[in-house]
C-alpha positions in Angstrom: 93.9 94.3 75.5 92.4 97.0 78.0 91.2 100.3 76.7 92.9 103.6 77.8 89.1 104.4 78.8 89.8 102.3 81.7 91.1 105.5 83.8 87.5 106.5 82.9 85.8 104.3 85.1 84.5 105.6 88.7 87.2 106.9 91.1 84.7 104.9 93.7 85.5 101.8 92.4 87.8 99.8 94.8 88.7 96.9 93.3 90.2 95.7 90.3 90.9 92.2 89.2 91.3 90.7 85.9 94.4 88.1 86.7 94.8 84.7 85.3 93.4 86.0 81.9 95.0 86.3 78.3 95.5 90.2 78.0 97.8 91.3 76.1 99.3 95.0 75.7 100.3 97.4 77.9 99.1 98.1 81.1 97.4 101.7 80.5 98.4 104.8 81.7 95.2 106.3 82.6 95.2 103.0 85.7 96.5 105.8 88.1 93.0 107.8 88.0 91.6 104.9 90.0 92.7 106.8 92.8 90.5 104.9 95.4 91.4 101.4 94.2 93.0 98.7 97.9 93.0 96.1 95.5 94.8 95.9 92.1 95.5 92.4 90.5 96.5 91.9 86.7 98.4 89.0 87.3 99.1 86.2 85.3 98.6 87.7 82.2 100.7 88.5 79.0 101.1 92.2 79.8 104.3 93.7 78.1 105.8 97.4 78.5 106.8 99.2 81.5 105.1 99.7 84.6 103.4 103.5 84.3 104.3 105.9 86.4 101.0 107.3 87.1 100.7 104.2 89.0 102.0 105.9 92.0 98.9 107.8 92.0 97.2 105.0 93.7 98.4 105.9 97.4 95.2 103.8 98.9 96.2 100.5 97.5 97.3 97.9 99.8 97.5 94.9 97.7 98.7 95.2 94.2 99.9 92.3 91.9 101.3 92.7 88.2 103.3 89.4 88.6 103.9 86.8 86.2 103.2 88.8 82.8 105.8 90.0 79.9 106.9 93.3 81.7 109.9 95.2 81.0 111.6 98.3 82.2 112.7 99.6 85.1 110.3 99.6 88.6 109.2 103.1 88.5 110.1 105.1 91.8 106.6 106.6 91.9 106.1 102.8 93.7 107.6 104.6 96.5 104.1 106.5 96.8 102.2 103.9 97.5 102.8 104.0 101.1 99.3 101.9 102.5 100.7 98.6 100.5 100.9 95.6 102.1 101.9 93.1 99.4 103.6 93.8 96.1 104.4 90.9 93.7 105.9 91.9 90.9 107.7 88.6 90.3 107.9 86.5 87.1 108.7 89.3 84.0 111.5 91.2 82.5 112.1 94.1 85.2 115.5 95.3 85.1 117.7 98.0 86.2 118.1 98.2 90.2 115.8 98.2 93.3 114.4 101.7 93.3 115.2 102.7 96.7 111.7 104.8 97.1 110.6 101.2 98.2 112.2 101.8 101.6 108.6 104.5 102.1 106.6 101.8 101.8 106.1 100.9 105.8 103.4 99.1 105.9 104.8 96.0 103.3 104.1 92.5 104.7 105.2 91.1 101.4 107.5 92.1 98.4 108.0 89.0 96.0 110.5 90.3 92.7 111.8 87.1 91.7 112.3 86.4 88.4 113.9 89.0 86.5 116.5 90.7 85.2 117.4 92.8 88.4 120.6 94.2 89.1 122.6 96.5 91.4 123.0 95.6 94.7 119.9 95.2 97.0 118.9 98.5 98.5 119.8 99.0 102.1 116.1 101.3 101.8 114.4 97.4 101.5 116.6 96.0 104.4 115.1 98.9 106.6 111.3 97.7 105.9 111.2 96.3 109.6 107.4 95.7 108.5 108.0 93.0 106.5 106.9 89.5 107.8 105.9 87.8 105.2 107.9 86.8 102.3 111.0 88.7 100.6 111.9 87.2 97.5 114.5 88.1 95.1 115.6 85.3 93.8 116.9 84.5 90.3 117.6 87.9 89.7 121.4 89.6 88.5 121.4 90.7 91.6 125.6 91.8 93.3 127.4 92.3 96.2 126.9 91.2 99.9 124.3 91.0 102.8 124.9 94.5 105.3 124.0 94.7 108.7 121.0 95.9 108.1 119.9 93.0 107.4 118.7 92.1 111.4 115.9 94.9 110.9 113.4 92.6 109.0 114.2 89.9 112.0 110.1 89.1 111.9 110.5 88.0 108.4 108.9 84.1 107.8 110.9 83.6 104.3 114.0 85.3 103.0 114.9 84.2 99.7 118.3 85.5 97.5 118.8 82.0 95.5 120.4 82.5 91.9 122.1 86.1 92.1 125.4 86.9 92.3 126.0 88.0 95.7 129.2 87.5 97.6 130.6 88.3 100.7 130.2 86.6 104.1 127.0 86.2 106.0 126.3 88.8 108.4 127.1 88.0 112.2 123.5 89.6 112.7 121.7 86.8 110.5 122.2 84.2 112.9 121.2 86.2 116.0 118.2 87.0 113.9 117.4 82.9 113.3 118.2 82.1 116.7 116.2 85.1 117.9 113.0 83.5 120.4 114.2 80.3 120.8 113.6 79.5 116.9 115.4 76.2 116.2 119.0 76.4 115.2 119.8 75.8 111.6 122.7 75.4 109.7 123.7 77.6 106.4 126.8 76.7 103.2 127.0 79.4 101.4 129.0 78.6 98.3 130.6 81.4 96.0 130.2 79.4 92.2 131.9 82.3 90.8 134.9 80.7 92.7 136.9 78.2 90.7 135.8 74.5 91.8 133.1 75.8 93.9 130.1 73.7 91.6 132.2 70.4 91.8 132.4 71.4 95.8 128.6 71.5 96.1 128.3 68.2 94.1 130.8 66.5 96.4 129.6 68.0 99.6 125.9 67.0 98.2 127.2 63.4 97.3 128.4 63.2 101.1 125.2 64.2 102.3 122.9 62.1 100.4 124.2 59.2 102.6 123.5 60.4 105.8 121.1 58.6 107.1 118.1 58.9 109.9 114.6 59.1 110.6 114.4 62.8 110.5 115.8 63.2 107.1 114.5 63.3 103.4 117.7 61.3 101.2 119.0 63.8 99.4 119.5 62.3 95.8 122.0 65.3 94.0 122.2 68.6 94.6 119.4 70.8 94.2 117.5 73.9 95.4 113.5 73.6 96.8 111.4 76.5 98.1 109.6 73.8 100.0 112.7 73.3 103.4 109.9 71.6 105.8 107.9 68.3 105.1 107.8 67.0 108.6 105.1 67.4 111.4 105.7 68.3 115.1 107.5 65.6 115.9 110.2 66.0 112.7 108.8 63.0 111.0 109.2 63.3 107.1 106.1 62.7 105.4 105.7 63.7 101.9 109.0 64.5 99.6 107.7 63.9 96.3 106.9 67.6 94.9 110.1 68.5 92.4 110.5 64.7 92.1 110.4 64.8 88.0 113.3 67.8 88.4 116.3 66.6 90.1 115.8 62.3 89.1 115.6 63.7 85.5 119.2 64.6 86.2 121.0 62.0 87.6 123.5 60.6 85.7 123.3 57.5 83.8 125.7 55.4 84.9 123.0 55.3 88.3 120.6 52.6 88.6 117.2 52.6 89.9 118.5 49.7 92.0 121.3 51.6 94.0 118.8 54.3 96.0 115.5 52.7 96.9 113.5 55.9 95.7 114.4 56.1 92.4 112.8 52.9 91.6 109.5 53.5 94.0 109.7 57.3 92.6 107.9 58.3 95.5 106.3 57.8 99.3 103.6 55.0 98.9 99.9 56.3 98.6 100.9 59.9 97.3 102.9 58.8 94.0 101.8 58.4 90.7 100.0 55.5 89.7 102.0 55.4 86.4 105.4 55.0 88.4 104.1 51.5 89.8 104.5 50.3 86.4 108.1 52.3 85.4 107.3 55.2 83.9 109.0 57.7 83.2 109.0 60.6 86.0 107.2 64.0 84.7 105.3 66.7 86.3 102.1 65.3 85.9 103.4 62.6 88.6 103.9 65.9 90.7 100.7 67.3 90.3 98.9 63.4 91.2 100.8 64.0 94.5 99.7 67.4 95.3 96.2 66.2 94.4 96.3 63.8 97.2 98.0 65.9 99.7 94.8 68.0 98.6 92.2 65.4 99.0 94.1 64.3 102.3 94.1 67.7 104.1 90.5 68.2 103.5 89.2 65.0 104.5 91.7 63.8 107.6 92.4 60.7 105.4 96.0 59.3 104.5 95.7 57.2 101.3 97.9 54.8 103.2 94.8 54.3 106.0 93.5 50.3 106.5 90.2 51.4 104.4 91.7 51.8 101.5 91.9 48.5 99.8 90.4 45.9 98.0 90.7 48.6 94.5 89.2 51.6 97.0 91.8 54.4 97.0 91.5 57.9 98.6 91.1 59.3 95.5 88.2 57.2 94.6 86.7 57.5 98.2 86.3 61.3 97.7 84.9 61.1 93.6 82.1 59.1 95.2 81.6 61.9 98.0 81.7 64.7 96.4 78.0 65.3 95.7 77.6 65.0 99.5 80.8 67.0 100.8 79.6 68.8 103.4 77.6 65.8 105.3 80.4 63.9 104.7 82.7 66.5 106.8 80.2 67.1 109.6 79.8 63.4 110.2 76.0 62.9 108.5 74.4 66.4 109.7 72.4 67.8 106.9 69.9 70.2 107.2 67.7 71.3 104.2 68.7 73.9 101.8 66.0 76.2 103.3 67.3 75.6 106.6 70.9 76.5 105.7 72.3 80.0 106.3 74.0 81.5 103.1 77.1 81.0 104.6 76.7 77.2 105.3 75.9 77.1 101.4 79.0 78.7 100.4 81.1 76.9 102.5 79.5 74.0 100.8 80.3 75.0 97.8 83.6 75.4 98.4 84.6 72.5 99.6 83.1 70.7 96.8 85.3 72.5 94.4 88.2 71.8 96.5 87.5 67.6 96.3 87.0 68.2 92.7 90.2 70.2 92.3 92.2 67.5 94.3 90.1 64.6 92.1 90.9 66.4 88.9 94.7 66.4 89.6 95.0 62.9 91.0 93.1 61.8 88.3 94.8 57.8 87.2 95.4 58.5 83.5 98.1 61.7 83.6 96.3 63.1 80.8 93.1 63.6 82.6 94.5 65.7 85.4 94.6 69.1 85.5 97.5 71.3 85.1 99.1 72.8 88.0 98.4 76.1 87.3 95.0 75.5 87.0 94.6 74.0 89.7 96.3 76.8 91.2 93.8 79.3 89.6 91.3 77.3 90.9 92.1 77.4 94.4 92.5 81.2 94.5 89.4 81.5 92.9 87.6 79.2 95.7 90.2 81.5 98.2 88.4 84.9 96.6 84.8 83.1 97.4 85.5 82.7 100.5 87.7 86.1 101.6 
Protein backbone atom coordinates (compact mmCIF):
# COMPACT_ATOMS: atom_id res chain seq x y z
CA UNK A 1 0.00 0.00 0.00
CA UNK A 2 1.45 3.70 -0.60
CA UNK A 3 1.43 6.18 2.24
CA UNK A 4 -0.56 9.44 1.92
CA UNK A 5 3.00 10.98 2.70
CA UNK A 6 3.70 10.27 -0.84
CA UNK A 7 2.29 13.95 -1.91
CA UNK A 8 5.18 14.77 0.56
CA UNK A 9 7.90 13.91 -1.55
CA UNK A 10 9.77 16.82 -3.67
CA UNK A 11 7.62 18.80 -6.16
CA UNK A 12 11.15 18.36 -8.28
CA UNK A 13 10.81 14.91 -8.62
CA UNK A 14 9.75 13.95 -12.31
CA UNK A 15 9.21 10.66 -12.44
CA UNK A 16 7.26 8.09 -10.79
CA UNK A 17 7.09 4.44 -11.47
CA UNK A 18 6.18 1.56 -9.37
CA UNK A 19 4.17 -0.68 -12.14
CA UNK A 20 4.26 -4.38 -12.37
CA UNK A 21 4.25 -4.56 -8.52
CA UNK A 22 1.71 -5.99 -5.87
CA UNK A 23 0.22 -2.68 -4.28
CA UNK A 24 -2.72 -2.81 -3.10
CA UNK A 25 -5.07 0.23 -1.85
CA UNK A 26 -6.01 3.20 -3.22
CA UNK A 27 -4.22 5.37 -5.16
CA UNK A 28 -3.55 8.47 -2.75
CA UNK A 29 -4.93 11.73 -2.91
CA UNK A 30 -2.06 13.75 -1.96
CA UNK A 31 -0.39 12.12 -5.92
CA UNK A 32 -1.62 15.57 -7.38
CA UNK A 33 1.17 17.66 -5.27
CA UNK A 34 3.67 16.01 -7.58
CA UNK A 35 3.02 18.88 -9.64
CA UNK A 36 6.16 18.54 -11.76
CA UNK A 37 5.88 14.81 -12.44
CA UNK A 38 6.08 13.81 -17.16
CA UNK A 39 5.98 10.52 -16.12
CA UNK A 40 3.44 8.58 -13.91
CA UNK A 41 3.14 4.78 -14.14
CA UNK A 42 1.31 2.51 -11.46
CA UNK A 43 0.38 0.05 -13.72
CA UNK A 44 -0.17 -3.44 -13.36
CA UNK A 45 -0.94 -3.36 -9.92
CA UNK A 46 -3.92 -4.35 -7.60
CA UNK A 47 -4.99 -0.68 -7.09
CA UNK A 48 -8.74 -0.37 -6.13
CA UNK A 49 -10.94 3.00 -5.59
CA UNK A 50 -11.45 5.79 -7.79
CA UNK A 51 -9.14 7.72 -9.74
CA UNK A 52 -8.58 11.17 -7.44
CA UNK A 53 -9.41 14.14 -8.61
CA UNK A 54 -6.47 16.07 -7.53
CA UNK A 55 -4.90 14.12 -10.21
CA UNK A 56 -5.68 16.83 -12.61
CA UNK A 57 -3.20 18.85 -10.76
CA UNK A 58 -0.51 17.20 -12.67
CA UNK A 59 -0.77 19.55 -15.91
CA UNK A 60 3.07 18.66 -16.90
CA UNK A 61 2.50 14.97 -17.27
CA UNK A 62 2.79 13.49 -20.60
CA UNK A 63 2.69 9.91 -20.01
CA UNK A 64 0.57 8.50 -17.32
CA UNK A 65 -0.50 4.82 -16.87
CA UNK A 66 -2.93 3.48 -14.11
CA UNK A 67 -3.93 0.46 -16.41
CA UNK A 68 -4.53 -3.04 -15.54
CA UNK A 69 -5.32 -2.66 -11.61
CA UNK A 70 -8.76 -3.07 -9.65
CA UNK A 71 -10.15 0.59 -10.23
CA UNK A 72 -13.54 1.66 -10.07
CA UNK A 73 -15.55 4.76 -10.47
CA UNK A 74 -16.11 7.11 -12.81
CA UNK A 75 -12.83 8.93 -14.93
CA UNK A 76 -12.67 12.09 -13.21
CA UNK A 77 -13.05 15.22 -15.51
CA UNK A 78 -10.20 16.96 -13.82
CA UNK A 79 -8.24 14.38 -16.66
CA UNK A 80 -9.37 17.11 -18.86
CA UNK A 81 -6.46 19.30 -17.21
CA UNK A 82 -3.82 17.44 -18.05
CA UNK A 83 -3.42 19.04 -21.36
CA UNK A 84 0.73 18.07 -22.09
CA UNK A 85 -0.35 14.10 -22.18
CA UNK A 86 0.61 12.20 -24.74
CA UNK A 87 -0.51 8.60 -23.74
CA UNK A 88 -3.13 7.62 -21.28
CA UNK A 89 -3.84 3.92 -20.51
CA UNK A 90 -6.31 3.47 -18.34
CA UNK A 91 -7.32 0.02 -19.69
CA UNK A 92 -7.94 -3.25 -17.83
CA UNK A 93 -10.16 -2.18 -14.41
CA UNK A 94 -13.66 -1.41 -13.42
CA UNK A 95 -14.09 2.30 -14.83
CA UNK A 96 -17.65 3.00 -15.49
CA UNK A 97 -20.00 5.64 -16.14
CA UNK A 98 -19.36 7.58 -19.59
CA UNK A 99 -16.33 9.13 -21.46
CA UNK A 100 -15.84 12.41 -19.68
CA UNK A 101 -15.87 14.75 -22.49
CA UNK A 102 -13.03 17.14 -20.81
CA UNK A 103 -10.84 14.51 -22.69
CA UNK A 104 -11.54 16.39 -25.89
CA UNK A 105 -8.72 19.36 -24.06
CA UNK A 106 -6.22 17.03 -24.12
CA UNK A 107 -4.44 18.00 -27.71
CA UNK A 108 -1.51 16.68 -27.54
CA UNK A 109 -2.73 12.70 -26.97
CA UNK A 110 -0.88 10.22 -29.22
CA UNK A 111 -2.53 7.34 -27.36
CA UNK A 112 -5.69 6.77 -25.24
CA UNK A 113 -6.07 2.88 -24.54
CA UNK A 114 -9.64 2.35 -22.09
CA UNK A 115 -10.44 -1.11 -22.90
CA UNK A 116 -11.63 -3.18 -20.59
CA UNK A 117 -14.23 -1.86 -18.46
CA UNK A 118 -17.42 -1.13 -17.62
CA UNK A 119 -17.89 1.99 -19.89
CA UNK A 120 -21.04 3.29 -21.08
CA UNK A 121 -22.75 6.19 -22.89
CA UNK A 122 -22.05 6.76 -26.16
CA UNK A 123 -18.37 7.67 -27.18
CA UNK A 124 -17.85 11.45 -26.93
CA UNK A 125 -17.75 13.33 -30.13
CA UNK A 126 -14.93 15.60 -27.69
CA UNK A 127 -12.58 12.12 -28.31
CA UNK A 128 -13.43 12.02 -32.10
CA UNK A 129 -12.15 15.65 -32.39
CA UNK A 130 -8.50 14.63 -30.83
CA UNK A 131 -7.01 15.00 -34.48
CA UNK A 132 -3.69 14.45 -32.48
CA UNK A 133 -4.15 11.02 -31.98
CA UNK A 134 -1.93 8.54 -34.02
CA UNK A 135 -1.34 6.05 -32.14
CA UNK A 136 -3.72 3.72 -30.69
CA UNK A 137 -7.59 4.32 -29.69
CA UNK A 138 -8.89 1.53 -27.86
CA UNK A 139 -12.20 1.08 -26.33
CA UNK A 140 -13.00 -2.12 -26.70
CA UNK A 141 -14.97 -4.48 -24.51
CA UNK A 142 -16.57 -1.80 -22.92
CA UNK A 143 -20.84 -1.22 -22.60
CA UNK A 144 -20.27 1.13 -24.84
CA UNK A 145 -23.90 2.51 -27.30
CA UNK A 146 -24.92 4.02 -30.31
CA UNK A 147 -23.12 4.72 -33.68
CA UNK A 148 -19.88 6.06 -35.35
CA UNK A 149 -20.59 10.21 -36.37
CA UNK A 150 -18.82 12.02 -38.82
CA UNK A 151 -16.47 13.05 -36.81
CA UNK A 152 -14.96 10.27 -36.92
CA UNK A 153 -12.57 11.38 -40.30
CA UNK A 154 -10.71 13.89 -37.87
CA UNK A 155 -8.42 11.23 -36.20
CA UNK A 156 -7.66 10.08 -40.07
CA UNK A 157 -3.65 9.67 -38.80
CA UNK A 158 -4.76 7.13 -36.42
CA UNK A 159 -2.55 3.57 -36.82
CA UNK A 160 -5.17 1.40 -34.72
CA UNK A 161 -8.87 2.05 -33.99
CA UNK A 162 -10.39 -0.51 -31.98
CA UNK A 163 -14.43 -0.60 -30.81
CA UNK A 164 -14.66 -4.63 -30.58
CA UNK A 165 -17.27 -5.96 -27.83
CA UNK A 166 -19.68 -2.82 -27.30
CA UNK A 167 -22.90 -2.32 -28.29
CA UNK A 168 -22.70 0.06 -30.98
CA UNK A 169 -25.07 0.17 -34.01
CA UNK A 170 -25.70 2.10 -36.82
CA UNK A 171 -23.91 2.12 -40.24
CA UNK A 172 -20.36 2.93 -40.84
CA UNK A 173 -19.69 6.36 -41.69
CA UNK A 174 -19.20 7.18 -45.48
CA UNK A 175 -15.99 9.20 -44.05
CA UNK A 176 -14.34 5.89 -42.60
CA UNK A 177 -13.51 4.59 -45.86
CA UNK A 178 -12.15 7.80 -47.34
CA UNK A 179 -10.16 7.89 -44.18
CA UNK A 180 -8.57 4.08 -44.92
CA UNK A 181 -8.18 4.76 -48.48
CA UNK A 182 -6.74 8.20 -47.63
CA UNK A 183 -2.68 8.18 -49.21
CA UNK A 184 -2.88 5.31 -51.21
CA UNK A 185 -3.24 3.01 -48.00
CA UNK A 186 -4.34 -0.40 -49.30
CA UNK A 187 -8.01 -1.00 -49.62
CA UNK A 188 -9.64 -3.28 -47.03
CA UNK A 189 -12.79 -4.67 -46.64
CA UNK A 190 -15.16 -4.28 -43.29
CA UNK A 191 -18.67 -6.80 -42.01
CA UNK A 192 -20.00 -5.21 -39.46
CA UNK A 193 -22.51 -7.45 -37.86
CA UNK A 194 -25.35 -6.14 -35.38
CA UNK A 195 -25.58 -9.46 -32.78
CA UNK A 196 -28.22 -7.77 -31.04
CA UNK A 197 -30.09 -8.62 -34.33
CA UNK A 198 -31.96 -11.89 -34.34
CA UNK A 199 -29.73 -14.58 -36.25
CA UNK A 200 -26.98 -12.27 -36.60
CA UNK A 201 -24.25 -14.81 -34.37
CA UNK A 202 -25.39 -17.96 -36.53
CA UNK A 203 -24.68 -15.35 -39.67
CA UNK A 204 -21.16 -14.78 -38.55
CA UNK A 205 -20.62 -18.49 -38.02
CA UNK A 206 -21.93 -19.25 -41.49
CA UNK A 207 -20.21 -16.39 -43.22
CA UNK A 208 -16.91 -17.55 -41.09
CA UNK A 209 -17.50 -21.28 -42.17
CA UNK A 210 -17.60 -19.92 -45.87
CA UNK A 211 -14.46 -18.18 -45.42
CA UNK A 212 -12.36 -20.66 -43.80
CA UNK A 213 -12.30 -22.47 -47.22
CA UNK A 214 -11.03 -19.93 -49.25
CA UNK A 215 -8.00 -20.71 -50.22
CA UNK A 216 -4.51 -18.92 -51.38
CA UNK A 217 -1.08 -18.09 -50.65
CA UNK A 218 -1.77 -14.83 -49.15
CA UNK A 219 -4.15 -16.02 -46.58
CA UNK A 220 -4.01 -17.53 -42.89
CA UNK A 221 -7.11 -20.58 -42.91
CA UNK A 222 -9.46 -19.24 -40.89
CA UNK A 223 -10.51 -22.20 -38.57
CA UNK A 224 -14.05 -20.53 -36.73
CA UNK A 225 -14.92 -17.30 -36.11
CA UNK A 226 -12.92 -15.27 -33.95
CA UNK A 227 -11.54 -11.78 -33.05
CA UNK A 228 -7.35 -11.09 -33.00
CA UNK A 229 -5.76 -7.69 -32.33
CA UNK A 230 -2.89 -9.15 -34.34
CA UNK A 231 -4.68 -8.34 -38.47
CA UNK A 232 -1.04 -8.54 -40.21
CA UNK A 233 1.44 -11.62 -40.11
CA UNK A 234 2.76 -11.25 -43.62
CA UNK A 235 5.94 -9.45 -44.89
CA UNK A 236 6.20 -7.00 -47.94
CA UNK A 237 5.44 -9.27 -50.27
CA UNK A 238 1.98 -10.59 -48.30
CA UNK A 239 3.51 -13.86 -47.56
CA UNK A 240 1.91 -15.35 -44.19
CA UNK A 241 4.52 -16.30 -41.88
CA UNK A 242 3.65 -16.97 -38.42
CA UNK A 243 -0.24 -17.60 -37.26
CA UNK A 244 0.22 -19.44 -34.19
CA UNK A 245 -0.37 -16.65 -31.36
CA UNK A 246 -4.24 -17.25 -30.05
CA UNK A 247 -3.80 -20.80 -31.32
CA UNK A 248 -4.82 -22.51 -27.70
CA UNK A 249 -8.16 -19.93 -27.94
CA UNK A 250 -10.14 -20.49 -30.95
CA UNK A 251 -8.96 -24.73 -31.56
CA UNK A 252 -10.08 -25.06 -27.87
CA UNK A 253 -13.49 -24.26 -29.39
CA UNK A 254 -14.18 -26.20 -32.21
CA UNK A 255 -16.69 -28.48 -32.03
CA UNK A 256 -16.31 -32.15 -31.50
CA UNK A 257 -17.74 -33.68 -34.07
CA UNK A 258 -14.25 -32.04 -36.07
CA UNK A 259 -11.29 -34.17 -36.48
CA UNK A 260 -7.77 -33.27 -36.40
CA UNK A 261 -7.63 -35.03 -39.78
CA UNK A 262 -10.15 -32.72 -41.76
CA UNK A 263 -7.97 -29.23 -41.52
CA UNK A 264 -4.30 -29.90 -41.71
CA UNK A 265 -3.43 -27.36 -38.82
CA UNK A 266 -5.23 -28.71 -36.25
CA UNK A 267 -3.20 -31.77 -36.19
CA UNK A 268 0.34 -29.84 -36.88
CA UNK A 269 -1.15 -27.11 -34.29
CA UNK A 270 1.13 -24.76 -35.71
CA UNK A 271 3.78 -23.40 -38.58
CA UNK A 272 6.87 -25.83 -38.35
CA UNK A 273 9.87 -24.40 -36.37
CA UNK A 274 7.74 -21.93 -34.18
CA UNK A 275 5.24 -24.53 -32.49
CA UNK A 276 5.39 -26.16 -29.47
CA UNK A 277 7.56 -29.02 -29.06
CA UNK A 278 4.77 -30.82 -26.95
CA UNK A 279 2.20 -30.60 -30.05
CA UNK A 280 4.67 -32.97 -32.15
CA UNK A 281 3.64 -35.58 -29.79
CA UNK A 282 -0.47 -34.58 -29.44
CA UNK A 283 -0.79 -32.55 -26.76
CA UNK A 284 -3.21 -30.76 -25.84
CA UNK A 285 -3.13 -26.96 -27.18
CA UNK A 286 -2.61 -24.30 -24.09
CA UNK A 287 -1.05 -21.06 -23.77
CA UNK A 288 2.12 -22.12 -22.82
CA UNK A 289 2.39 -23.49 -26.65
CA UNK A 290 1.72 -19.67 -27.26
CA UNK A 291 4.25 -18.32 -25.29
CA UNK A 292 7.08 -21.23 -26.96
CA UNK A 293 6.10 -19.45 -30.24
CA UNK A 294 6.54 -15.89 -29.21
CA UNK A 295 9.85 -17.02 -27.63
CA UNK A 296 11.05 -18.05 -31.00
CA UNK A 297 9.71 -15.20 -32.94
CA UNK A 298 11.88 -13.45 -30.09
CA UNK A 299 15.01 -15.39 -30.51
CA UNK A 300 14.44 -15.11 -34.36
CA UNK A 301 14.15 -11.28 -34.66
CA UNK A 302 17.21 -10.69 -32.67
CA UNK A 303 19.40 -13.01 -34.32
CA UNK A 304 18.22 -13.00 -38.26
CA UNK A 305 17.77 -16.80 -37.84
CA UNK A 306 14.52 -18.80 -38.90
CA UNK A 307 14.36 -22.04 -36.77
CA UNK A 308 13.40 -23.58 -40.16
CA UNK A 309 17.14 -22.50 -41.60
CA UNK A 310 19.53 -25.73 -43.13
CA UNK A 311 21.70 -25.34 -39.76
CA UNK A 312 19.37 -26.35 -37.63
CA UNK A 313 19.52 -30.09 -37.51
CA UNK A 314 21.04 -33.04 -36.39
CA UNK A 315 19.15 -32.23 -32.57
CA UNK A 316 20.50 -28.30 -32.96
CA UNK A 317 17.46 -26.05 -32.79
CA UNK A 318 17.33 -22.20 -32.77
CA UNK A 319 16.54 -22.24 -29.46
CA UNK A 320 19.49 -24.26 -28.40
CA UNK A 321 21.76 -22.24 -30.88
CA UNK A 322 21.15 -19.06 -28.88
CA UNK A 323 21.30 -20.89 -25.00
CA UNK A 324 24.83 -21.68 -26.13
CA UNK A 325 25.43 -17.90 -27.27
CA UNK A 326 24.26 -16.14 -24.84
CA UNK A 327 27.30 -15.48 -22.74
CA UNK A 328 28.83 -14.07 -25.87
CA UNK A 329 25.72 -12.10 -27.42
CA UNK A 330 27.14 -9.19 -28.51
CA UNK A 331 30.26 -10.84 -30.56
CA UNK A 332 27.90 -13.03 -31.78
CA UNK A 333 25.80 -10.08 -33.40
CA UNK A 334 28.76 -8.04 -34.62
CA UNK A 335 30.20 -11.07 -36.45
CA UNK A 336 33.32 -11.88 -33.85
CA UNK A 337 34.29 -8.05 -33.00
CA UNK A 338 35.04 -7.84 -29.40
CA UNK A 339 36.90 -5.36 -27.79
CA UNK A 340 37.87 -5.45 -24.09
CA UNK A 341 35.65 -4.22 -21.34
CA UNK A 342 38.05 -1.31 -20.87
CA UNK A 343 37.85 -0.51 -24.34
CA UNK A 344 34.11 -0.44 -24.49
CA UNK A 345 32.14 2.83 -24.16
CA UNK A 346 29.26 2.63 -21.49
CA UNK A 347 26.96 2.53 -24.02
CA UNK A 348 28.40 -0.58 -25.88
CA UNK A 349 28.10 -2.25 -22.29
CA UNK A 350 24.55 -1.55 -21.95
CA UNK A 351 23.57 -2.49 -25.24
CA UNK A 352 25.33 -5.70 -24.27
CA UNK A 353 23.53 -6.18 -21.66
CA UNK A 354 20.46 -5.84 -23.18
CA UNK A 355 20.53 -8.04 -25.59
CA UNK A 356 21.66 -10.64 -23.39
CA UNK A 357 18.46 -10.33 -21.39
CA UNK A 358 16.47 -10.35 -24.48
CA UNK A 359 18.17 -14.17 -25.68
CA UNK A 360 17.40 -15.10 -22.19
CA UNK A 361 13.86 -13.83 -22.23
CA UNK A 362 13.21 -15.58 -25.67
CA UNK A 363 15.23 -18.90 -24.19
CA UNK A 364 13.19 -18.79 -20.97
CA UNK A 365 9.81 -18.84 -22.99
CA UNK A 366 10.82 -21.40 -25.62
CA UNK A 367 12.04 -23.35 -23.00
CA UNK A 368 11.12 -27.55 -24.15
CA UNK A 369 9.40 -28.60 -20.99
CA UNK A 370 6.16 -25.93 -20.82
CA UNK A 371 6.62 -25.78 -17.24
CA UNK A 372 10.06 -24.28 -17.45
CA UNK A 373 9.00 -21.33 -19.56
CA UNK A 374 8.17 -18.23 -18.42
CA UNK A 375 4.83 -16.67 -18.27
CA UNK A 376 3.80 -14.24 -20.67
CA UNK A 377 3.46 -11.52 -18.59
CA UNK A 378 6.71 -11.90 -17.37
CA UNK A 379 8.14 -12.00 -20.17
CA UNK A 380 6.27 -8.97 -20.89
CA UNK A 381 7.64 -7.17 -17.71
CA UNK A 382 10.80 -8.14 -18.74
CA UNK A 383 11.01 -6.65 -21.93
CA UNK A 384 9.72 -3.27 -20.78
CA UNK A 385 12.09 -3.42 -18.14
CA UNK A 386 15.07 -4.08 -20.78
CA UNK A 387 12.79 -1.13 -22.95
CA UNK A 388 13.30 1.37 -19.70
CA UNK A 389 17.23 0.50 -19.75
CA UNK A 390 17.57 1.43 -22.83
CA UNK A 391 15.03 4.73 -23.23
Amino acid sequence: MLPTSIGNLSTTLVGFDVSFNRIHGGIPNGIGNLVNLNILFMNYNQFTGNIPADIGRLQKIGRLGLDNNKLSGHIPSSVGNLTELTTLELQGSDLEGSIPPSLGQCRKLLLLKLSQNKLSGSITQQVWGLSSLSVVLNLSRNHLTGSLPMEVGNVKGLSSLDLYDNMSSGELPEILARVLDDGGAQLVAIKVFNLLRQGALKSVITESEALRNIRHRNLVKIITACSSADFQGSDNELTGHVADFGLARFLSKLSSNISANQISSIGIRGSVGYAAPEYGMRSEVSTYGDVSSFGILLLEMFTGKKPTGYMFSDGLNLHNFVKTEIADAVLFLQGGIKDTPKQRSATAQKLEECLSLIFRTGIECSAESSRDRKGIRDAASALRSIRDVLL
